[in-house]
C-alpha positions in Angstrom: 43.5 125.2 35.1 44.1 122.1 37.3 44.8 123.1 41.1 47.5 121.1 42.6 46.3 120.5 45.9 49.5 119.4 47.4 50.9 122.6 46.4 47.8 124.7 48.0 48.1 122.4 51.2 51.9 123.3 51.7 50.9 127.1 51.2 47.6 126.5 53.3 49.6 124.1 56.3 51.5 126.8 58.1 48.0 128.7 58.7 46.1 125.9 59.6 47.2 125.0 62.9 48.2 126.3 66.3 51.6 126.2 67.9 51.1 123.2 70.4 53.8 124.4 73.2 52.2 127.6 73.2 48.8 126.3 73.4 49.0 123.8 76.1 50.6 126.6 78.5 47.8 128.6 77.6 45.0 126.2 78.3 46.4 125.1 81.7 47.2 128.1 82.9 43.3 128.7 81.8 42.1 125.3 83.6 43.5 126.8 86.7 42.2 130.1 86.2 38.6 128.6 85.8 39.2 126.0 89.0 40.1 129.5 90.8 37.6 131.5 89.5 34.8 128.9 90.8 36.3 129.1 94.2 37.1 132.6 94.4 33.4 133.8 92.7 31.4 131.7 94.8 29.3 134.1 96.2 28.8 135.8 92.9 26.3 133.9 91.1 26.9 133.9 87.1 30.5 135.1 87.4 32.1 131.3 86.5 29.2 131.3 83.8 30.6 134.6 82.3 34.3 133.2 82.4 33.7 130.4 80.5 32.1 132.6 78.1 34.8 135.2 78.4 37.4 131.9 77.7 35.4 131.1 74.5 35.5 134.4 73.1 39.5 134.7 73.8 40.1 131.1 72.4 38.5 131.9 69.4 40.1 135.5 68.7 43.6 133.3 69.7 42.2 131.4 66.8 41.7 134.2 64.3 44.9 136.3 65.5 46.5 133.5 65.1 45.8 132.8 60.9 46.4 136.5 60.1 49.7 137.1 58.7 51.7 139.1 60.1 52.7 140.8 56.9 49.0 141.7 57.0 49.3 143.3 60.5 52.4 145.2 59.7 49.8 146.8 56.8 47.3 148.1 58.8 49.3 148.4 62.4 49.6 152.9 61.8 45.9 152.9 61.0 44.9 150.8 63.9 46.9 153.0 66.1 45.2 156.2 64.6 42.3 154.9 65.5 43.2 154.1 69.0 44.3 157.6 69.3 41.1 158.6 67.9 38.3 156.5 70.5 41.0 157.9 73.4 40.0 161.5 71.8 36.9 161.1 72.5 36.6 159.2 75.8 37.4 163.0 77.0 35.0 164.3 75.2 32.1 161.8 75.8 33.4 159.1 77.6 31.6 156.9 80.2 32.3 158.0 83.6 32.4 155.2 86.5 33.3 155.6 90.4 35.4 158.7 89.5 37.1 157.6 86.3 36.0 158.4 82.8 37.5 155.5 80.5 34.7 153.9 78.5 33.0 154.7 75.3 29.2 153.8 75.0 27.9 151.8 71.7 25.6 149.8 72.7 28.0 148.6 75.6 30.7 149.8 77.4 34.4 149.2 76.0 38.0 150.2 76.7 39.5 151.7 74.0 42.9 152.2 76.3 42.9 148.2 76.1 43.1 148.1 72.1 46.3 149.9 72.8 48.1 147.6 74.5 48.0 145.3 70.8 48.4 148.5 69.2 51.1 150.2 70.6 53.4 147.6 70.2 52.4 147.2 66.6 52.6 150.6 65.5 56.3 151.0 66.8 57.1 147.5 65.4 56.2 149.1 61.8 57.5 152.0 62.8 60.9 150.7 63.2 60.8 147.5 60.3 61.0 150.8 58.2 62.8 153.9 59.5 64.7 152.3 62.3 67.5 150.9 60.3 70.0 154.4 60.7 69.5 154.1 64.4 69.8 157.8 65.1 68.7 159.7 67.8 65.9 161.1 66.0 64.3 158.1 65.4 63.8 157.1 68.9 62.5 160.6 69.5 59.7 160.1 67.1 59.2 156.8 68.8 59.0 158.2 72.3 56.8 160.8 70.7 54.2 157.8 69.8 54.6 156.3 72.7 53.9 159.2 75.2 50.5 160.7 73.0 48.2 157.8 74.2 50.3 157.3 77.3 49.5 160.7 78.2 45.9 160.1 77.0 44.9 157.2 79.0 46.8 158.6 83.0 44.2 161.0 82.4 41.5 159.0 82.3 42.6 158.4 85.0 44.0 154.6 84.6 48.1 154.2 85.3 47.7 150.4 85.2 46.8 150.2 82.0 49.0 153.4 81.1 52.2 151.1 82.4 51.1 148.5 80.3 51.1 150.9 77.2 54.0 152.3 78.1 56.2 149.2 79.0 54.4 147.4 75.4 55.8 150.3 74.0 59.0 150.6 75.8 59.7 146.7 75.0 60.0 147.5 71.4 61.9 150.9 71.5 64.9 148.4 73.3 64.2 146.0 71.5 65.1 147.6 67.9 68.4 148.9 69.6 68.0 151.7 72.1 71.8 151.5 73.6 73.1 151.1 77.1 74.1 154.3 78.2 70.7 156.0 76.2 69.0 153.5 78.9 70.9 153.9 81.7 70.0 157.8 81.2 66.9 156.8 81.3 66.4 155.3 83.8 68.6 158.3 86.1 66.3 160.5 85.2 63.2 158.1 86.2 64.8 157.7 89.7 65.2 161.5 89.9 61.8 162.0 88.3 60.1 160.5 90.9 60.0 163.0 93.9 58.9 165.7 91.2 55.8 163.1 90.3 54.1 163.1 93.8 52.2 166.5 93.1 51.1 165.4 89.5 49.4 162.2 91.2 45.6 161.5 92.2 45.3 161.3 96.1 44.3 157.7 95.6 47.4 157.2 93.9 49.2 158.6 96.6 47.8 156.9 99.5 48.5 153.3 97.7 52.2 154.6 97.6 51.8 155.4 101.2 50.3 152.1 102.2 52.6 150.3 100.2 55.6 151.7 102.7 53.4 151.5 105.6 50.6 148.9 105.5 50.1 149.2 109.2 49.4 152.5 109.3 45.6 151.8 108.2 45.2 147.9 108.7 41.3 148.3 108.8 40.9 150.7 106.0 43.3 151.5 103.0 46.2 148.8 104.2 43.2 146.2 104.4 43.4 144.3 101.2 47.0 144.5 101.2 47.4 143.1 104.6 44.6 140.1 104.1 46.3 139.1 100.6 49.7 138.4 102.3 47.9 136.5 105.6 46.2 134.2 102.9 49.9 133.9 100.7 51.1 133.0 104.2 48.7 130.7 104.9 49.2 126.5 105.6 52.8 126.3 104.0 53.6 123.8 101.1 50.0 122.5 100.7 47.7 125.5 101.2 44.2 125.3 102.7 42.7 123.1 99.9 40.2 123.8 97.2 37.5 126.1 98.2 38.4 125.6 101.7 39.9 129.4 102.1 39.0 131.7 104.5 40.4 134.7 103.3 38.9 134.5 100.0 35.5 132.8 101.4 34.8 135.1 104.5 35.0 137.8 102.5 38.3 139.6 103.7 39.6 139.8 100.2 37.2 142.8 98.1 38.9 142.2 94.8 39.4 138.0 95.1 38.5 137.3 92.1 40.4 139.8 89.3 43.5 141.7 90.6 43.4 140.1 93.6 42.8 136.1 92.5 46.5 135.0 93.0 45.9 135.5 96.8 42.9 132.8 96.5 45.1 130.7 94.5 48.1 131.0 97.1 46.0 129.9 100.1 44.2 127.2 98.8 47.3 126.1 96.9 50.0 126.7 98.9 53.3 127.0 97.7 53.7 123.8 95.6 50.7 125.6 93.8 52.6 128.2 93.8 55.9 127.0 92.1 53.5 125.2 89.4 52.1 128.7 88.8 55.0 130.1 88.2 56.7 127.1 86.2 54.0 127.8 83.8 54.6 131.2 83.4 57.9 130.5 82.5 57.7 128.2 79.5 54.8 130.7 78.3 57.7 133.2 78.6 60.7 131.1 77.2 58.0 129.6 74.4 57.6 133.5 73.4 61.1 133.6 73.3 61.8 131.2 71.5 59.1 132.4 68.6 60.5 135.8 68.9 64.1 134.7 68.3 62.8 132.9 65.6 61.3 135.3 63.5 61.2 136.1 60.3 61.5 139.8 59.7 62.1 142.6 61.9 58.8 143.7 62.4 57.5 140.0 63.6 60.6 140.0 65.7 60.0 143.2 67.7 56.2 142.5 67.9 56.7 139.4 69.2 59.2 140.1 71.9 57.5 142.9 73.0 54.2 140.7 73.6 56.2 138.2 75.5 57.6 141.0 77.5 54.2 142.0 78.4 53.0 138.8 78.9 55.9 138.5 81.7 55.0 142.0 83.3 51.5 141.2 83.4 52.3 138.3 85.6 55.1 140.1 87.8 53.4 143.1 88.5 50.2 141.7 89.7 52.1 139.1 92.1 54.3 141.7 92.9 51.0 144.4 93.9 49.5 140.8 95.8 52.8 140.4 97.6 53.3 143.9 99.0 56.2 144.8 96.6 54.1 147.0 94.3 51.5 149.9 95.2 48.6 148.6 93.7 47.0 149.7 90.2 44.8 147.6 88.0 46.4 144.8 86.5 45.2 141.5 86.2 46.7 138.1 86.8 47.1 136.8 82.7 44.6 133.8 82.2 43.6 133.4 85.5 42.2 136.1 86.9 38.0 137.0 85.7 37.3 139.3 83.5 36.7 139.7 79.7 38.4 142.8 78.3 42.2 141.7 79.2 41.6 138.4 78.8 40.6 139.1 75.1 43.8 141.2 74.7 45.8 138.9 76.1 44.3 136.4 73.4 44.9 138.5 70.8 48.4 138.9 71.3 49.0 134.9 71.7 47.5 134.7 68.4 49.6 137.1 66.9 52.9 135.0 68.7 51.5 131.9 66.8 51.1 133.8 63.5 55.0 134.8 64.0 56.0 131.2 64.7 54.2 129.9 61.9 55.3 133.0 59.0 58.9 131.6 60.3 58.2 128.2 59.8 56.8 128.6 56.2 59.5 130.9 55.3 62.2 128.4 56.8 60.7 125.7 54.6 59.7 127.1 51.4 55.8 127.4 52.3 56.0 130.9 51.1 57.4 133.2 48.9 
């Protein structure tokens, strides 16, 4: 039987490309990343080396996330959470301990598996709702919070509450999303407020004394307040132009221990100065409104929640870490999306582009007959 190739192209087309507006976001916000990682790396041989590596790799899973279907995803989103839940099983039994924290498994090489759950938390809830979400009772968001809170729970005691707060905002994103009302949030977030003197004996002391120097810098300005205070003296530094490329001091006299992963925007900031600054964040924003924009979009329930919850994340990512840079934060481990080095989050962050641009195209093909 004769193939009718225009037929096969139509069905083919909406797989076959990227979405551009999403794309070019992503690769300049990569271009700078790269043009700060040089600068900010310097004195660590290899390290831009490894990023361009680390860029090829996430390009490429963009690439593959980005042709899977998301009615394929929705198929296999519980079992790729059980087996999230699983590997976080047994990092406390045989996990990979390093400077105090056990949070790697070892095969071969060491991995995160609390960094798969940031793609599959958000998934699994997705499903979760796109098929017993539509009565909106109470007790389905009670078995949602239930999902939410075992890996949670799992990975703060690793111990690792950035990427716990990533989980659990991924999470969080879709729970409101799918219809959690006002007054359930507003509850909420009541008892979070209230919650909060009652946490201060559950936390690690490290965790406390970044609280502590967060309300009171000063009070160690050569030991724990150190970073803190040497990021906001380079944000500060040389007004609307910045300092020039690779002419920081902050970053290139070595005041700045962490300049180039949590701490790269500080690098970026003083060299940059704040017209760099407002570019930054212009990006940011049409990644954000571009996610948006797919999300409101979408074709089915789960695709919509998925995809607003990864555009939510993508938007926490950013604030949080210039938030921790600026002083507003205490500071945990999250990284500045696309910019800062590293390979793990940059993969995950990747991934969920892809999955954005799988959403956008489902839409399109549905919108135009490509698919049944």
């Amino acid at each position: 039987m004769a193939v009718n190739r225009d037929t096969l192209w139509r069905r083919l087309r909406p797989y076959a490309a990227v979405d551009l507006p999403l794309l070019l976001c992503i690769v300049l916000l990569l271009a700078t990343g790269l043009v700060t990682v040089y600068s900010a790396a310097a004195d660590f041989p290899g390290r831009f080396a490894a990023q361009l590596r680390n860029i090829g790799i996430a390009l490429a899973l963009l690439w593959v996330a980005a042709n899977v279907p998301p009615r394929l995803l929705m198929r296999h989103a519980a079992a790729l959470y059980g087996i999230g839940v699983l590997m976080l099983l047994a990092v406390l039994v045989v996990g990979v301990s390093k400077k105090g924290a056990t949070r790697w498994l070892s095969v071969g090489f060491d991995f995160q598996p609390s960094e798969i759950m940031k793609i599959a938390m958000p998934l699994m809830l997705a499903w979760f709702f796109h098929f017993y979400g539509a009565a909106r009772r109470w007790q389905t968001f009670a078995v949602a919070a239930a999902l939410l809170a075992l890996p949670v729970g799992l990975i703060m005691k690793q111990p690792d509450l950035g990427t716990a707060l990533l989980v659990l905002a991924a999470g969080g994103y879709v729970i409101v999303l799918a219809g959690l009302s006002w007054r359930a949030l507003l509850a909420l977030a009541v008892a979070g407020i209230a919650a909060v003197p009652l946490s201060w004996p559950l936390l690690h002391d490290y965790q406390r004394h970044r609280v502590l120097t967060l309300l009171n810098p000063d009070a160690d300005p050569l030991g724990k307040g150190f970073q803190i205070k040497q990021a906001g003296i380079a944000i500060g530094a040389d007004g609307m132009s910045g300092r020039g490329w690779m002419e920081g001091t902050q970053g290139h006299l070595g005041f700045l221990p962490e300049r180039s992963t949590d701490f790269i925007f500080s690098v970026y900031a003083e060299e940059f100065g704040l017209a760099g600054n407002i570019v930054l964040l212009l990006l940011y924003f049409f990644l954000i409104v571009r996610g948006l924009q797919i999300t409101a979009r979408a074709a089915t329930p789960f695709s919509r929640l998925l995809a607003g919850a990864i555009t939510m994340i993508l938007f926490t990512y950013a604030f949080i870490n210039i938030g921790i840079v600026s002083g507003i934060f205490p500071v945990v481990g999250v990284p500045l999306p696309f910019i800062s080095y590293g390979g793990t989050a940059l993969m995950t962050l990747g991934l969920g582009c892809g999955i954005l641009m799988s959403v956008q195209r489902e839409s399109q093909a549905l919108a135009r007959g490509w698919l049944g």
